[in-house]
C-alpha positions as CSV (number, residue, x, y, z in Angstrom):
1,X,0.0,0.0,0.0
2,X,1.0,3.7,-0.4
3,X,0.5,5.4,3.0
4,X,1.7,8.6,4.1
5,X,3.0,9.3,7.7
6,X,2.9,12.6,9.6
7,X,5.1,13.1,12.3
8,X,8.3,13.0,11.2
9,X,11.3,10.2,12.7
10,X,9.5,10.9,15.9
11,X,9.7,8.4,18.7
12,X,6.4,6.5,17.2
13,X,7.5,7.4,13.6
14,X,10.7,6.1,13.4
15,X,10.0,2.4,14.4
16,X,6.9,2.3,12.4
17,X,8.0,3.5,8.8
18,X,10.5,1.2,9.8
19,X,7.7,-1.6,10.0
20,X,6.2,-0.4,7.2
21,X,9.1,-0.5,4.8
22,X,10.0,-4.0,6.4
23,X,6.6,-5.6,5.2
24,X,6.5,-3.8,1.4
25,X,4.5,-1.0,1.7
26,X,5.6,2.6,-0.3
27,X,5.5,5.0,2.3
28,X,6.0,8.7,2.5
29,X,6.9,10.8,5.6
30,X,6.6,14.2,6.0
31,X,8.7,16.3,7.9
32,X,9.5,20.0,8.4
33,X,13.2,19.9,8.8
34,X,14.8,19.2,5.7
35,X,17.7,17.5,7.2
36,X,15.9,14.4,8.2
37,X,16.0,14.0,4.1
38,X,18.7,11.2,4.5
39,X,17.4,9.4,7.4
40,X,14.3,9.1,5.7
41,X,15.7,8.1,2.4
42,X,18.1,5.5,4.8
43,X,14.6,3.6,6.1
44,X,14.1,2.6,2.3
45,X,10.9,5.5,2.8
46,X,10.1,9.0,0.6
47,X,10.9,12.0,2.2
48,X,8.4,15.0,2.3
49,X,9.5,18.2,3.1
50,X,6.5,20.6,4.2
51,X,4.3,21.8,7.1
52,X,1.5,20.8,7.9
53,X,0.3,24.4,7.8
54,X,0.6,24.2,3.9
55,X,-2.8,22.9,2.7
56,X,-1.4,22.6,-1.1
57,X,1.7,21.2,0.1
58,X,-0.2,18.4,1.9
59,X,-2.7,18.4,-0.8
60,X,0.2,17.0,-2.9
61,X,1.6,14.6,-0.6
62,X,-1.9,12.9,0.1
63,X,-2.3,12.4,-3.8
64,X,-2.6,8.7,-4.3
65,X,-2.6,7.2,-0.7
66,X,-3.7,4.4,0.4
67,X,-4.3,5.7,4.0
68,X,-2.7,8.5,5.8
69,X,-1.6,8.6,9.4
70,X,-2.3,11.9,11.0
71,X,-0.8,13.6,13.9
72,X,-0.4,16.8,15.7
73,X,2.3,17.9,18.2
74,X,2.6,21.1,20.1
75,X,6.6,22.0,19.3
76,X,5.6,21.7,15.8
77,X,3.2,24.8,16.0
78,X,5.4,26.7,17.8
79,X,7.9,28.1,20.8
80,X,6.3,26.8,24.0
81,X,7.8,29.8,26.1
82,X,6.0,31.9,23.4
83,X,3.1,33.8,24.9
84,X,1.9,34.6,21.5
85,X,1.2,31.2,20.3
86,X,-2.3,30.3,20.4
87,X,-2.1,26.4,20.1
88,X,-5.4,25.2,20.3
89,X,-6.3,27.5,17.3
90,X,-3.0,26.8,15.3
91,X,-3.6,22.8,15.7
92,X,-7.3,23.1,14.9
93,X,-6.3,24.8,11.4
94,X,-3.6,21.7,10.9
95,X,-7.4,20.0,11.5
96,X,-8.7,21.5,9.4
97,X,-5.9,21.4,6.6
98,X,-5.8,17.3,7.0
99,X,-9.4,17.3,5.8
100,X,-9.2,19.6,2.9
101,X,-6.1,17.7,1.8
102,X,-7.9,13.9,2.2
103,X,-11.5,15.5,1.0
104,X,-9.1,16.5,-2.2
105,X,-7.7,13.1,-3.2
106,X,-10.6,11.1,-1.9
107,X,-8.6,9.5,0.7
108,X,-10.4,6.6,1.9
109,X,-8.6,5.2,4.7
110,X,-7.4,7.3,7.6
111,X,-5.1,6.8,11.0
112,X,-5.4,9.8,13.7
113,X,-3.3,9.5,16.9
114,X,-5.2,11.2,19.4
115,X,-5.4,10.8,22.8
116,X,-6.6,9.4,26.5
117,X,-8.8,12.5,27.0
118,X,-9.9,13.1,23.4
119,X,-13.4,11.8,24.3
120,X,-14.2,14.7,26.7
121,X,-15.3,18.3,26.0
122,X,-13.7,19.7,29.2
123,X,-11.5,18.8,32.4
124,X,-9.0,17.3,30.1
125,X,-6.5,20.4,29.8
126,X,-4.4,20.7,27.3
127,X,-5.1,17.7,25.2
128,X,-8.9,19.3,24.4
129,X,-6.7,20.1,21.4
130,X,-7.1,16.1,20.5
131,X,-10.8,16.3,21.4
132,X,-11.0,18.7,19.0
133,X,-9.5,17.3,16.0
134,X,-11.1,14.2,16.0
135,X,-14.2,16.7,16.0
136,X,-13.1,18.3,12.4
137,X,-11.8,15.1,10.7
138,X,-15.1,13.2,12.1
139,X,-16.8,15.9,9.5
140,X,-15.4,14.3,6.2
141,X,-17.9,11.7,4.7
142,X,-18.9,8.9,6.1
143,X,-17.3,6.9,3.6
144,X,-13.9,7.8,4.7
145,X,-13.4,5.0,7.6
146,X,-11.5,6.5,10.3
147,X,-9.2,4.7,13.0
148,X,-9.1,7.0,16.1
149,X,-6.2,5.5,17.8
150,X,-6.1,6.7,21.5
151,X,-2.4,6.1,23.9
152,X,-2.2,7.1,27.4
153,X,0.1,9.0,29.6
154,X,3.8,8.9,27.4
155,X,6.4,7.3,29.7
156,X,8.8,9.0,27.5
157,X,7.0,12.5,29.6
158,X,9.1,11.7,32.5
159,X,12.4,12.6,31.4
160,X,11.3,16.4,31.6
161,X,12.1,15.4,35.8
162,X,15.4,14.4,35.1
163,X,16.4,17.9,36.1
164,X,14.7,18.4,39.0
165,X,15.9,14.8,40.5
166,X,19.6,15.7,39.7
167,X,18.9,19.4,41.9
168,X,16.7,18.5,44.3
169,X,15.9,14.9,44.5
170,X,12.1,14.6,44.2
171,X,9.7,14.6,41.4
172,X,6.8,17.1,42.1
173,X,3.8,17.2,40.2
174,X,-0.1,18.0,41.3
175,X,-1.4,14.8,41.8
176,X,0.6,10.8,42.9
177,X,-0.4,8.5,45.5
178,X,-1.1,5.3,45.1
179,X,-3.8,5.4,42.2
180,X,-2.6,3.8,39.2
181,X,-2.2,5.3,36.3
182,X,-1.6,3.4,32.8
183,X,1.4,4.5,30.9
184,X,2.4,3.8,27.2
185,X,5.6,3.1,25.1
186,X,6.0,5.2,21.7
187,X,7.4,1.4,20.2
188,X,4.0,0.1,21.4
189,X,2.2,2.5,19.8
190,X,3.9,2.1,16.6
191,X,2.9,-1.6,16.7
192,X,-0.8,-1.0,17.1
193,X,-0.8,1.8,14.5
194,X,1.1,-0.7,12.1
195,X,-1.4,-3.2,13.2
196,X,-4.0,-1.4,12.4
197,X,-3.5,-0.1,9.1
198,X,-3.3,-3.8,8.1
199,X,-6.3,-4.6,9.4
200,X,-9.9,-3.8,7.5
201,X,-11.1,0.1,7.8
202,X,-14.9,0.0,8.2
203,X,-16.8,3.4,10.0
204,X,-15.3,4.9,12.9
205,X,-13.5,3.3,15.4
206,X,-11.6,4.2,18.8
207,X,-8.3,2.3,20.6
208,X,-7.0,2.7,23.2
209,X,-3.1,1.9,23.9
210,X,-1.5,1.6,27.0
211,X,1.8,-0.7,28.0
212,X,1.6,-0.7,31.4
213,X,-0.6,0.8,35.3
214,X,1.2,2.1,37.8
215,X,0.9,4.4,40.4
216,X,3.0,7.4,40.9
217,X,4.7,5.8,44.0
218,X,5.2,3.1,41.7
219,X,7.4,5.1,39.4
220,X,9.3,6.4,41.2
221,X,10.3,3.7,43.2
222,X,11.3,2.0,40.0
223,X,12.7,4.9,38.5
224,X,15.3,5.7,41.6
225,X,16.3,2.1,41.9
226,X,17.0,2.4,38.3
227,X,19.4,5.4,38.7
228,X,20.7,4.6,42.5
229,X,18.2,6.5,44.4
230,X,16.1,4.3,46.1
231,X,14.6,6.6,48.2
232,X,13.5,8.7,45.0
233,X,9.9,10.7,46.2
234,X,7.1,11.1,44.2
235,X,6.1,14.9,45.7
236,X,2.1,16.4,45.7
237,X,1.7,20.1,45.2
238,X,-1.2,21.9,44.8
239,X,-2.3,23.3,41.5
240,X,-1.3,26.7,42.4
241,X,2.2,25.8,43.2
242,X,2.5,23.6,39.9
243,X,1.4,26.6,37.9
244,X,3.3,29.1,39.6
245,X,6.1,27.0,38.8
246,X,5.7,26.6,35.1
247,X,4.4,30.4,34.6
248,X,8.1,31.4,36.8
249,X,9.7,29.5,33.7
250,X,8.3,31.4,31.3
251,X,6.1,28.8,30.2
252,X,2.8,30.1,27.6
253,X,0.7,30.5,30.4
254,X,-2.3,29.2,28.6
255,X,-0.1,25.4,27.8
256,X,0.5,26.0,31.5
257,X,-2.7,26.1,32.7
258,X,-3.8,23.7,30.5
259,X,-1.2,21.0,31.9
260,X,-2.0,21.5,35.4
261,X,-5.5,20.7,34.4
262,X,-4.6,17.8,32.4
263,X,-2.4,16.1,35.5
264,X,-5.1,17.6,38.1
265,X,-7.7,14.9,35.6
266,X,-5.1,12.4,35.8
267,X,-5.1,12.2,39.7
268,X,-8.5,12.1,40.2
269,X,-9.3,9.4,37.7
270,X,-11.9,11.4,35.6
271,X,-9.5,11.7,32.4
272,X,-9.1,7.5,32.5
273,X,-13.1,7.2,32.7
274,X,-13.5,6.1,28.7
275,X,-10.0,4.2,29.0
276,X,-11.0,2.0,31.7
277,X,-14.6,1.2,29.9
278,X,-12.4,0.0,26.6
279,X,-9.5,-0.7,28.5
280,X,-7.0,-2.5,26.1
281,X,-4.4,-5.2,26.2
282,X,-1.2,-4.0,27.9
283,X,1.5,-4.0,25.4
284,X,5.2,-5.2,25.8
285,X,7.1,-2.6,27.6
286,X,6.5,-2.3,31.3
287,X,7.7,-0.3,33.5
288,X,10.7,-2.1,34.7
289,X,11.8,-1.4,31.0
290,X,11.2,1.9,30.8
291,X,13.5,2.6,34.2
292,X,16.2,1.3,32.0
293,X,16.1,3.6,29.8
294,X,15.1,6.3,32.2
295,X,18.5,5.4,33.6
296,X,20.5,5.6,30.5
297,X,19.3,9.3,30.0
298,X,20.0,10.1,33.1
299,X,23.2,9.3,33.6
300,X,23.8,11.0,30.0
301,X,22.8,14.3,31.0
């Protein structure tokens, strides 16, 4: 098949044009910096060079495809210390180009990675963004089958504490305890994205994707074993502190205040409602795994 990838040689788009490539398909990735160029022709893959705030230029790209995986990040709209930036309105417009460009070429076959959190309309913070996009692609004809794939909580998030272990030995964050959480590896959700585009499309559909639950105390007992902290604390703030914090940073205080309420949703369960009701298989790499690589980083930096 001909398929398209958005996204780049990101941590879930490296290992699955990888996949891809491995089992025939022609695929295409798209990226904004033109010197992945090589690295993309080294995978055996097209290279793309565009943004997805370029409605012709993806226009272009989508001509032919078989299916076309669709993401969004938040670096890739802009300077996250940038009080300018409106991101919820900047993504919403990528939205909005993905559906021009597919309505176009009468794309037929279509892979969005949203989010845990996409389902709801409020609480959810920051990833609202996800909520709505599947909104504006959920607009193009019903005969344009749509797989809404849906990870959790990134373990790959928690290397943003590496810092603030190494000066002042805790993690702090606005919610922990002993509720678990479920966390997800990018390599796992490259192998249910590769899955599923090799599966039938048919309608809409939702998956989840999640690797592993654990609790914050969890984590960070496994994370300061890892490094040779074993008494490594998982710390509870309040919102106000949490904010403070990333607004004394610089931080776009809307991203800001839409973290603390993502993380506030996280503690007390309400974002993990839909999760839990079509709660997946766990995939392969737990968090044992993950401290492993925690600790590599670490050490590194």
């Amino acid at each position: 098949m001909n398929i398209v990838l958005t996204g780049s040689l990101g941590n879930i788009g490296k290992p699955l044009a990888q996949k891809l490539v491995q089992r025939g398909h022609m695929v295409t990735v798209i990226s904004s910096n033109p010197e992945r160029v090589a690295e993309i022709k080294a995978l055996g893959a097209r290279p793309a060079v565009g943004k997805m705030q370029d409605v012709d230029f993806l226009t272009d790209v989508f001509a032919g495809a078989d299916i076309v995986y669709l993401m969004e990040t938040l670096d890739a709209v802009g300077d996250m210390f940038d009080e300018s930036v409106d991101f919820m309105g900047s993504i919403s417009e990528v939205g909005k180009n993905y559906k021009m460009a597919i309505g176009r070429n009468g794309v037929k076959r279509v892979v969005h990675l949203s989010s845990v959190g996409a389902d709801m309309e409020k609480d959810n913070g920051i990833l609202l963004f996800h909520h709505n996009v599947e909104g504006i692609l959920k607009q193009l004809p019903e005969d344009v089958a749509i797989k809404f794939i849906r990870p959790v909580g990134f373990y790959t998030n928690l290397f943003s504490y590496i810092r603030e272990i190494k000066s002042r030995g805790v993690i702090t964050c606005n919610y922990g305890g002993g509720r678990k959480h479920p966390w997800v590896a990018p390599s796992d959700i490259a192998d249910v994205v590769g899955e599923e585009m090799e599966k039938p499309f048919d309608g809409r559909m939702v998956r989840y994707v999640a690797s592993d639950e654990a609790s914050a105390n969890e984590v960070a007992a496994a994370l300061g074993k890892a490094i040779g902290k074993p008494d490594l604390k998982w710390m509870v703030v309040s919102d106000e502190e949490l904010l403070s914090g990333w607004l004394g940073i610089g931080f776009n205080s809307r991203l800001a205040r839409g973290f603390v309420e993502m993380q506030a949703s996280q503690g007390n369960g309400i974002l993990y409602e839909d999760y839990y009701r079509n709660k997946p298989l766990l995939g392969k790499v737990k968090l044992a795994d993950f401290a492993r690589e925690f600790a590599a980083a670490y050490n590194q930096e």
